[in-house]
N, C-alpha and C positions, 0 to 999 in steps of 0.2 A: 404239732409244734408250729407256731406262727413266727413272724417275722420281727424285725425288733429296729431300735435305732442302728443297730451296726450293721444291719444289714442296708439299712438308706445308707450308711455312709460308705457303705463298702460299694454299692450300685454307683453312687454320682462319682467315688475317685477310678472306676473300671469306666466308667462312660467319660471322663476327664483325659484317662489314658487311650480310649478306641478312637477320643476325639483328635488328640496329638497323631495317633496313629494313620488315622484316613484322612487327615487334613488335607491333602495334597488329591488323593481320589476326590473327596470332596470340590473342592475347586475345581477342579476337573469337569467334571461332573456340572457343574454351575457354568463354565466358560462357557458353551452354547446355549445357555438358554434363560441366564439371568445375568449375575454380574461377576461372578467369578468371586464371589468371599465368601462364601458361606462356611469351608473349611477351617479360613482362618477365622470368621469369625465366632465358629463353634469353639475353637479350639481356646481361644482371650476368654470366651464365656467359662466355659468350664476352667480353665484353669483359674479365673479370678474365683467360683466356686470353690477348688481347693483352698485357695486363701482365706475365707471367711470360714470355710469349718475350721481351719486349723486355729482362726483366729478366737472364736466364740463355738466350741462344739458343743451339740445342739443336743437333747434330750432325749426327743422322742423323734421319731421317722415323721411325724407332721411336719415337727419343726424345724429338720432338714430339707424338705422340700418348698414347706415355705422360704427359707434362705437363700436357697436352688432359684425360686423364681426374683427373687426383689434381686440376686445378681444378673440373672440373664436379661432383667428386663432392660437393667443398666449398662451392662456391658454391650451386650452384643447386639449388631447393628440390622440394619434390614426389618423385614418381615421376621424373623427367625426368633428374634429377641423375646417379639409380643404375644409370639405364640407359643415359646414353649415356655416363658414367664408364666401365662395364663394358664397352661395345661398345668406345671408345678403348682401353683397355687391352689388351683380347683381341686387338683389332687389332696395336698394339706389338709384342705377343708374336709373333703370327704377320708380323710385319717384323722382330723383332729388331735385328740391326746392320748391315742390307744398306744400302748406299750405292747400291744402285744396283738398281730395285725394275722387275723384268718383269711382264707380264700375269697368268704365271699366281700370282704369289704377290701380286701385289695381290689378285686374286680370293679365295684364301684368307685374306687378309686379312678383305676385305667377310664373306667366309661366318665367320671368327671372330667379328665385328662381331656379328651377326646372331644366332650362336648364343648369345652371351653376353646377348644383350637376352633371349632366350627362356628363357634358362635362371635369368632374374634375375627376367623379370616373367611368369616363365608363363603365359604368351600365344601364340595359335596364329593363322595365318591364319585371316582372317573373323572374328575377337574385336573387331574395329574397335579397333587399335592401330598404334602405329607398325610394328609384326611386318607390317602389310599393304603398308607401302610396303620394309621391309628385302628380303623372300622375294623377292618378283618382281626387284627389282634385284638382287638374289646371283646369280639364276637368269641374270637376264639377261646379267652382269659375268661369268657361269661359260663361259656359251654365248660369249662375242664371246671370253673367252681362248683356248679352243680351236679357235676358225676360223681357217680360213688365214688370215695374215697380222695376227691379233688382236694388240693394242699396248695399252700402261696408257692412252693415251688414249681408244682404243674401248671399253675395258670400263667404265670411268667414266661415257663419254657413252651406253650403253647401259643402265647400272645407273641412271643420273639418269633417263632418258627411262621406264625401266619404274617406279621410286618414285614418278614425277610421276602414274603413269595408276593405279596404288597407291594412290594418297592418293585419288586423286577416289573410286576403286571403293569408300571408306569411308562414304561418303555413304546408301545406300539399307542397309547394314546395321545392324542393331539390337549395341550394347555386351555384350560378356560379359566386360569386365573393367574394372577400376578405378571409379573414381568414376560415369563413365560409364553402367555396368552399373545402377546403383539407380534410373537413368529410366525403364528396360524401354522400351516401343515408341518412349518419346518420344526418343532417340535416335536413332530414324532419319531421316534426313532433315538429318544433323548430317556432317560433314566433322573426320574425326577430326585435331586440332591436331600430336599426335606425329605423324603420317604426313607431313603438311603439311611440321615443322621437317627432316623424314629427307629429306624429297624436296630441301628449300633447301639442305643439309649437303651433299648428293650434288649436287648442282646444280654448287656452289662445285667441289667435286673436281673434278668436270670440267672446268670453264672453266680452270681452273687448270692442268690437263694439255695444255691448246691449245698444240700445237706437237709434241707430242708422240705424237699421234696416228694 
């Protein structure tokens, strides 16, 4: 059994809600080593997201992630906006108009996701970026779709479970990109926030896929 529109719509209002929720760790999180909004500003992003589904609810699972991305790009501010605009969208693309979304083209989904952050914030693993928590969960979401019996629920909850150990591994790295980078060593020892917000994003996908797995 594959995945369907309700289940995008059910992943962006659980990723709307984790975003209200960490809003504050968020920020947190950003105070040493960028600018302190990223929380909030996750959190205007995603919730102007709930606005526009409720306002225009969308068809297929492409067509909510394309929506997903034309709000984030507009709302929310910083680095944050263009990159996970560009990751939604890339995603869209690689779902187009499918009603009805298996393992493996979720996976290429996520590895569009990914590639479009990379290609927007030229960023490489180990830059202590959200790239730390995307790579391993692609990797991960690639591996569970070609195992026997691999389903859009296991590659979700394999892609969340490797973002989550992603984000932490940002900790003992020193910044080579964005605002981050001008602390030089003082950045290490810091918990990069975009890894953080990739791991709650992919979290939500997951839980959302229960039942489906």
């Amino acid at each position: 059994m594959g995945l369907d529109v309700g289940w995008a719509v059910r992943w962006l209002t659980l990723s709307a809600e984790a975003m209200a929720e960490h809003r504050v760790e968020l920020i947190e999180l950003d105070r040493p080593i960028g600018d302190s909004d990223h929380g909030e500003n996750m959190d205007r992003g995603f919730k102007a997201v709930m606005d526009k589904l409720a306002e225009a609810p969308p068809e297929t699972a492409g067509a909510a992630l394309k929506l997903t991305a034309m709000t984030l790009m507009s709302k929310v501010g910083g680095a944050a906006g263009p990159l996970y605009g560009t990751a939604f969208l890339r995603a869209a693309t690689a779902l187009g108009d499918a009603a009805d979304i298996d393992a493996g083209t979720l996976a290429t989904a996520l590895t569009a996701a990914r590639d479009g952050i990379v290609a927007r914030g030229k960023a490489e693993s180990g830059d202590k970026t959200m790239v730390d928590a995307w790579t391993p969960a692609v990797d991960a979401g690639s591996a569970a779709a070609g195992a026997d019996g691999g389903s859009p629920g296991r590659v979700l909850a394999a892609a969340a479970d490797a973002a989550e150990a992603g984000a932490v591994s940002t900790d003992p790295m020193q910044a080579r990109k964005g605002r981050a980078s001008y602390l030089g060593e003082r950045s290490i020892g810091h918990r990069d926030p975009g890894a953080v917000s990739t791991a709650l994003i992919l979290r939500a996908a997951a839980d959302a896929a229960e039942g489906a797995a």
